[in-house]
C-alpha positions in Angstrom: 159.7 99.8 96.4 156.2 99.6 97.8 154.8 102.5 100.0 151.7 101.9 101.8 148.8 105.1 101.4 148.7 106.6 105.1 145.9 105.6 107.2 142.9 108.4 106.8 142.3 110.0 109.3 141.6 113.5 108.6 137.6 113.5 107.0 135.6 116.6 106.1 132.1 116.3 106.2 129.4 117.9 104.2 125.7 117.3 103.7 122.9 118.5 101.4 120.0 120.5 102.8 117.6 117.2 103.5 116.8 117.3 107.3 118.6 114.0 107.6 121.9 114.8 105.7 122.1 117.5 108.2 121.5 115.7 111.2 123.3 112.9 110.2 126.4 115.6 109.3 126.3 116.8 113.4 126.6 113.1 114.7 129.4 112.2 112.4 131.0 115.1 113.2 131.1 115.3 116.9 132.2 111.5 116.6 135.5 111.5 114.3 135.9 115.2 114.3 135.3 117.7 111.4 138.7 119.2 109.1 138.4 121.8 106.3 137.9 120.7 102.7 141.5 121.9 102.1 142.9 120.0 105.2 140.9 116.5 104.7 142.2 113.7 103.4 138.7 112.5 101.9 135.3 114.6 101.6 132.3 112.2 102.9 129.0 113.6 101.1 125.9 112.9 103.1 123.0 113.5 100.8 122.0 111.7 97.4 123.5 110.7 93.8 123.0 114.6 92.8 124.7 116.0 96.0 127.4 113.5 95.0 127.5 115.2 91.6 127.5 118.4 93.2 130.5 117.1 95.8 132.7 116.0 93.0 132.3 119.2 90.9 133.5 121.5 93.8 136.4 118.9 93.9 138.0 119.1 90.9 140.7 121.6 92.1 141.6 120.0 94.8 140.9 116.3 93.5 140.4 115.1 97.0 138.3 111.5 97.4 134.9 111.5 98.2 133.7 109.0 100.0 129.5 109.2 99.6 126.7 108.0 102.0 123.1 107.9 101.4 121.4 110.3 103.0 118.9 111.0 100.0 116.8 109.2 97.8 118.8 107.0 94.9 122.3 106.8 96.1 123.5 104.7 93.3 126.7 106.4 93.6 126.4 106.7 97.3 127.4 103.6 100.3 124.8 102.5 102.9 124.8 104.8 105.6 126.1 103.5 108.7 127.7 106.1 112.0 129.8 103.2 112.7 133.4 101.9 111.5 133.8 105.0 109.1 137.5 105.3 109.1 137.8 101.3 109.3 135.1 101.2 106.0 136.7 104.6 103.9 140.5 103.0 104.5 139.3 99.8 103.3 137.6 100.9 100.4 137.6 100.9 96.4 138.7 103.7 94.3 136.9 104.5 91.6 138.6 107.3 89.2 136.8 108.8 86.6 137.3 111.5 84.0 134.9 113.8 83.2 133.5 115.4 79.4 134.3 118.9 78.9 131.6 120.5 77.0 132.5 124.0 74.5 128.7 125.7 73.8 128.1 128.2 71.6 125.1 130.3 71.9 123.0 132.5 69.3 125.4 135.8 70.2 128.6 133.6 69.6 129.1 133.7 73.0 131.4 130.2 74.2 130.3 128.5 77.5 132.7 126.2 79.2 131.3 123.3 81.1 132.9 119.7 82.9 130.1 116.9 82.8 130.6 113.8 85.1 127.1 112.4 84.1 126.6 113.4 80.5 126.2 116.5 78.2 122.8 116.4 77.0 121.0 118.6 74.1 117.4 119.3 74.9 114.8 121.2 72.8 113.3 124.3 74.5 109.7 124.3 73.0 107.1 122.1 71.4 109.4 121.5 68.2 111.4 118.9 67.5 115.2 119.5 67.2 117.1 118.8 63.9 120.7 118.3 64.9 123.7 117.3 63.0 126.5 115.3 64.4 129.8 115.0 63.9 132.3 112.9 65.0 136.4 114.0 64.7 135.2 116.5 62.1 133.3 114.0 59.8 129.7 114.6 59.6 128.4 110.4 60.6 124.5 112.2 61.0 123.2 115.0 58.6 120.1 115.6 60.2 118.7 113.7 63.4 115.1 115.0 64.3 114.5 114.2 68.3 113.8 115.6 71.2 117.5 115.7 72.4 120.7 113.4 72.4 123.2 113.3 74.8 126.7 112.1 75.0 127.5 109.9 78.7 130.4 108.8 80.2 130.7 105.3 81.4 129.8 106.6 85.1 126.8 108.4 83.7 125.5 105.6 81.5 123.5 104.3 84.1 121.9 107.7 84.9 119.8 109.7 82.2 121.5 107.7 79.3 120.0 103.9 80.5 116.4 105.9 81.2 116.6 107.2 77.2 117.4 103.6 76.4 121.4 103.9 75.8 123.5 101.2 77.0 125.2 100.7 80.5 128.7 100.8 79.9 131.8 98.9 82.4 133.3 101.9 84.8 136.7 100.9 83.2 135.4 100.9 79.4 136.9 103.2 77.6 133.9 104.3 75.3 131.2 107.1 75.2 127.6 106.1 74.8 126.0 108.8 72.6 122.1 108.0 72.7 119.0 109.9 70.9 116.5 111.2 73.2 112.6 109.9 71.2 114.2 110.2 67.9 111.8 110.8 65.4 113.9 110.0 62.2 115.7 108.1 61.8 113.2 106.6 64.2 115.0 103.3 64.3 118.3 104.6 65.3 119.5 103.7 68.6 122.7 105.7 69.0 126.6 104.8 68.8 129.6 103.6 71.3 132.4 105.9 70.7 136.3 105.3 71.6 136.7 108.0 74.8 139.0 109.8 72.1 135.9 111.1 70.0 135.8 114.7 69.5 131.9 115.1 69.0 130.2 118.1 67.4 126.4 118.9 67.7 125.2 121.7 65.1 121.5 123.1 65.8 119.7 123.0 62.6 116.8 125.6 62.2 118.1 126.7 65.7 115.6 129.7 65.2 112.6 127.8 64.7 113.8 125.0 66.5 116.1 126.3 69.8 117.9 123.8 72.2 119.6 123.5 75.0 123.0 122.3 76.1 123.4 120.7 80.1 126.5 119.5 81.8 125.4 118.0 84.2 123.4 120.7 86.2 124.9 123.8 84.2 122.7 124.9 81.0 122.8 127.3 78.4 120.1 128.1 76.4 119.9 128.4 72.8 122.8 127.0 71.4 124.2 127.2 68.0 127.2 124.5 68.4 128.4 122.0 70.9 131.5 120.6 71.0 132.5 117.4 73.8 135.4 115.3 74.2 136.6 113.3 77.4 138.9 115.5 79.9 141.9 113.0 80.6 143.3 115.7 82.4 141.2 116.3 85.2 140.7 113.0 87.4 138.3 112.6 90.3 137.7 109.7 92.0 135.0 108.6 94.4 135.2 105.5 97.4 133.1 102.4 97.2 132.7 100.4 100.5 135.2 96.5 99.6 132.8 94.2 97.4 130.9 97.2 96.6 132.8 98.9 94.0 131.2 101.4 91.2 132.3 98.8 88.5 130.1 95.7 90.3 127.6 98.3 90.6 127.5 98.9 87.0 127.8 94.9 86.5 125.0 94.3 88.5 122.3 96.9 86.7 122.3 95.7 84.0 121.1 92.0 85.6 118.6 94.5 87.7 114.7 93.8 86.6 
């Protein structure tokens, strides 16, 4: 039998440190009160797409929906900001879910670094050399040596971030693929990168990782001079962010890639 979702009414707000997150965070507030994170029903994020990042990392424990405004400077993840009609606009809304990559690095001293990635994992060289990197995918080596300034593996949510800007491919929010795309590969210089079923289990090795050091991001966590990275999709974990009706993440997606 169907069971209608309870009307929201119980929001938490939280802003970035822009001067007009802030402000904008005390006016909300005062107007349709202010419950702790643990109490609300849905998070609204005042800030930009990186605050949003930020926003959905803290909520992974408690997987509660975050519902973004734009109170920074891209907001592609965010809705228009508007004081009026909140709980009408968040209880009408879209739910987009998404699952993020969980990222394994090992470093020079074999130390392992544990990492979840909404956006992408990305491999970035630290100094004026090119990396060599080898990639596997589900244990078979598919590239022996890629020379580039980085590579990074996104998630369909990320692939309109730092993966469309190195030239990978936007991907449908309910596509179940990973985009891997070089970052300026030098050789092979033609190669444009691969779309991987959301199942791939992909291995970076650091050749020459002396010479030749790199790092590994998730998102906005780094570590430095890595040895091996290993990335696969986290169905476990869940997250899921609210798009104002008609302006869902997937017609967001849609419409970029008709953008100029």
């Amino acid at each position: 039998m169907y069971q209608p979702q309870p009307f929201v009414t119980r929001l938490a707000f939280k802003c970035s440190d822009r001067p007009e997150a802030q402000e904008a965070r005390e006016r909300l507030a005062a107007r349709y009160g202010d419950v702790s994170e643990e109490n609300a029903q849905v998070i609204v994020a005042l800030g930009g797409d990186g605050f949003m990042l930020e926003s959905l990392h803290e909520a992974i424990a408690s997987q509660t929906p975050i519902y973004g405004m734009n109170r920074g400077s891209v907001g592609f993840l965010m809705n228009e900001y508007s004081e009026d009609g909140l709980l009408e606009r968040i209880n009408a809304a879209e739910r987009a879910v998404i699952h993020p990559l969980a990222m394994v690095a090992i470093d020079a001293r074999r130390t392992q670094h544990r990492a979840l990635a909404i956006n992408e994992v990305s491999l970035l060289r630290q100094t004026r050399q090119t990396a060599k990197l080898r990639i596997s995918i589900d244990g078979k080596v598919r590239m022996g040596e890629l020379v580039c300034d980085g590579a990074l593996l996104a998630t369909p949510a990320g692939s309109t971030a730092y993966n469309l800007s190195a030239h990978g491919p936007i991907i449908p929010i309910d596509g179940r693929v990973l985009a891997l795309t070089p970052i300026s590969a030098f050789r092979p210089r033609r190669w444009r990168g691969a779309l991987l079923p959301q199942s791939a289990r992909v291995t970076f090795e650091i050749l020459e990782a002396d010479k030749r050091p790199v790092s590994a991001v998730a998102d906005n966590f780094e570590v430095r001079d890595v040895m091996e990275v290993h990335i696969s999709e986290d169905r476990g974990t869940s997250l899921s962010m609210l798009f104002d009706a008609g302006r869902s993440l997937e017609e967001r997606v849609l419409a970029e890639q008709f953008s100029a």
